[in-house]
N, C-alpha and C positions, 0 to 999 in steps of 0.2 A: 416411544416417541417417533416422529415421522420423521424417517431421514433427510438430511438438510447438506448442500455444500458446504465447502471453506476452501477461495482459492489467492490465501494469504498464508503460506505455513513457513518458517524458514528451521536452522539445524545450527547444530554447533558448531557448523564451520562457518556464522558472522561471530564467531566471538563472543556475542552475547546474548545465546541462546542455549538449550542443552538438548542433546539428543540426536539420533541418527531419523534419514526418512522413514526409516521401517518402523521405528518408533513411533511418529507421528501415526502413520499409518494403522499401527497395531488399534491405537487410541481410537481414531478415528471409526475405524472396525466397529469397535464396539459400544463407541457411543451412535454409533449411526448417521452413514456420511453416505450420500447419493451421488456427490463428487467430490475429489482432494486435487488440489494444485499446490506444487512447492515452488515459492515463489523467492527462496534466499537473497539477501543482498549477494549483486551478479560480481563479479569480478571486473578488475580495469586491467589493460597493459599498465608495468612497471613506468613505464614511461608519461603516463598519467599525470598532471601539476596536480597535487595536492589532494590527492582523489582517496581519503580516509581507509586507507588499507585497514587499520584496525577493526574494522567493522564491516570487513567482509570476506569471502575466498578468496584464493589469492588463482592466478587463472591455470596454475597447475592442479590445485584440487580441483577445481573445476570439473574435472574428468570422470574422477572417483561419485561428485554428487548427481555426475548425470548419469553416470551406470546404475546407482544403486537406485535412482528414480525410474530408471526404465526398465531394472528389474521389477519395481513393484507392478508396473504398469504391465507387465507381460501378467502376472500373476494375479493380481485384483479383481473381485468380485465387482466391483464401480470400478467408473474410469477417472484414471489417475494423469496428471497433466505434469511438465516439465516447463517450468517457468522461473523469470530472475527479475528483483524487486530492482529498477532502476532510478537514481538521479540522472538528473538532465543537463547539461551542456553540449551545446551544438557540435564541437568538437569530433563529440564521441558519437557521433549519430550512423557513423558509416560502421562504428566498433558495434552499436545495439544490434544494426541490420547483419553484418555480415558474418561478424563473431557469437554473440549471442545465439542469433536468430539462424545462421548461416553454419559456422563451422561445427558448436554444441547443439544445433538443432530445437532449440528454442520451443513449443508450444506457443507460448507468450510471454512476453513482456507485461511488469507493472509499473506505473510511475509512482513511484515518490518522491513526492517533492518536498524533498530535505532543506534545500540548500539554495544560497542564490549563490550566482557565479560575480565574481568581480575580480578577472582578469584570471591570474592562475590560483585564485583562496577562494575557497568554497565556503560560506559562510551558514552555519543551522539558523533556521529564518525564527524559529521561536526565540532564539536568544538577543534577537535584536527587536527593540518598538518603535524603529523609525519609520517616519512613513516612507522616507525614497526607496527605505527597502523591502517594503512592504508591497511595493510598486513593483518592482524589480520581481519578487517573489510572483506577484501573479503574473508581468508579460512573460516570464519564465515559465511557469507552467504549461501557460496558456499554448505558446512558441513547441512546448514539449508535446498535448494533446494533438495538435496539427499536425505532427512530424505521421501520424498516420502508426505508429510504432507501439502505443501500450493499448492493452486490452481495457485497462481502467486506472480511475485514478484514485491512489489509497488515499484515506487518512486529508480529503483534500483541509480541513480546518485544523491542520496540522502548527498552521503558525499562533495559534492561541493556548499553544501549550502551555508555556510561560506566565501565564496570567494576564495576557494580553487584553487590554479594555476594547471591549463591542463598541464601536463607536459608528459614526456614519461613515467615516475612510476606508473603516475594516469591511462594513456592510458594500461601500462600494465596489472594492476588491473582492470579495467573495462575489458577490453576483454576477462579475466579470468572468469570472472561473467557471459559474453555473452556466451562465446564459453558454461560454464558449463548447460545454460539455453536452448541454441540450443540442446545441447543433450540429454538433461532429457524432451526436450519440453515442458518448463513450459513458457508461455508467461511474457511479460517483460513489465511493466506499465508505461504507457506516460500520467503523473499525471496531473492535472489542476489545483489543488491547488499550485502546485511549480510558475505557471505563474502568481499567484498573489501577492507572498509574494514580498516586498522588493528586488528591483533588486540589481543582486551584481555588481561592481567595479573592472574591470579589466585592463591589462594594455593595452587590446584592445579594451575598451567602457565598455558600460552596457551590460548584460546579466540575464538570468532569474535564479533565485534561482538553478530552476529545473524545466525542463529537459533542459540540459546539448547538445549542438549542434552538437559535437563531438563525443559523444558517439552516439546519435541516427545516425548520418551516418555512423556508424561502423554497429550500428544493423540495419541497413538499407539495409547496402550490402552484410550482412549473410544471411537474410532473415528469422531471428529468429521469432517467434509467436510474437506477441505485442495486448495488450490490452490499452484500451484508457477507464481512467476513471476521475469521479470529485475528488474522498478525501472530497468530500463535509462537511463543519462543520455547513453549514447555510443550510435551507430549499431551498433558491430561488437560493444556487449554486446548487443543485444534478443534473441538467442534462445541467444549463450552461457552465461551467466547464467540464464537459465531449465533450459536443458538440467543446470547444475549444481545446482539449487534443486531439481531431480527424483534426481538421484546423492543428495542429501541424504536427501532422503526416504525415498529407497529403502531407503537405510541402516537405517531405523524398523522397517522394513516396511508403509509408507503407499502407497495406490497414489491418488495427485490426477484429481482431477478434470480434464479435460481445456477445458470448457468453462463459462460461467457464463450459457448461452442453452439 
């Protein structure tokens, strides 16, 4: 098979992932990878409101995952990239740029957008179907794309996880997102981890977590940038999972971007 990127990979140090970079790595090797990006949920200062530690490094490992990522990067036959999968709050915008980007030396930044903010509670936008916050979730993004800071945005139909109804609210909100990504030209991620979770229940069959069928043929017919990655948490998904997030695509007729360098 023709080697293919994946620059969504994360390690067991969010928690809920297994594996070291090398591992990913080794996998990748051999299913055939023309580029790897480790993109871990990033670490926050302790001093962070509410900022789900459980489900990330905390910023003393921090150290350990960007050694062992720039170990591979000296050694790799492809070029290996050093990245951290970010939520947004303005807050922490001088943390992405200076700490991230600045003191661990960053490659890039991803955005995912998890979470809306409401004050110091950070709330998962899947678990909620309101519309204010639904609202809330895309000027949040949207605020995040502008900041000039992530290379791309994961998983953007990330809030239909839950079983969320397609409606025209939803459709508006998503194309706010799209139109905002077409113009800053930041590609738009057609995730492969969403194709595995638990299919949701709708009142017109099953469907995938995510990615979402309607919104990709929205971005299908702007002809916004798209990147196709795994979100990998296992070694032996990092390049099958990407390789199906490109069958998806393809489906569109999207042709992804291969790299984000």
């Amino acid at each position: 098979m023709t080697p293919i990127s994946n620059f969504h990979t994360h390690t067991f140090l969010c928690n809920h992932a297994i594996g070291k970079p090398e591992d990913y790595y080794k996998q990748a090797l051999k299913d055939g990878c023309s580029a790897l990006g480790f993109s871990d949920h990033c670490p926050f200062p302790d001093s962070t409101p509410d900022y789900w530690p459980n489900i990330r490094m905390t910023v003393e490992q921090a150290s350990d995952y960007v050694g062992w990522v720039r170990n591979l990067k000296n050694d790799s036959s492809f070029p290996v990239y050093l990245g951290f999968e970010c939520e947004w709050d303005k807050r922490l915008e001088n943390w992405y740029r200076d700490g991230l980007k600045g003191r661990f030396g960053a490659d890039y930044l991803v955005l995912g957008s998890h979470w809306i903010t409401k004050g110091n509670i950070h709330d998962y936008i899947p678990d909620s179907k309101s519309a204010e916050d639904l609202i809330i979730y895309t000027n949040q993004t949207i605020e995040a794309m502008k900041s000039g800071l992530f290379a791309f945005l994961a998983h953007p139909d990330l809030c239909m996880a839950h079983e969320r109804k397609w409606d025209n609210e939803v459709a508006a909100c998503m194309k706010a997102i799209l139109d905002a990504a077409k113009d800053l030209n930041i590609p738009l991620e057609v995730n492969g981890l969403g194709m595995h979770k638990p299919m949701c229940r709708t009142e017109n069959g099953l469907r995938y977590a995510y990615p979402i069928d309607e919104f990709w043929q929205m971005v299908a017919e702007s002809k916004a940038r798209v990147i196709c990655n795994a979100d990998a948490h296992d070694p032996k998904d990092v390049i099958a999972h990407a390789r199906k997030a490109r069958e998806y695509a393809k489906a569109f007729g999207i042709t992804p971007i291969e790299t984000i360098f």
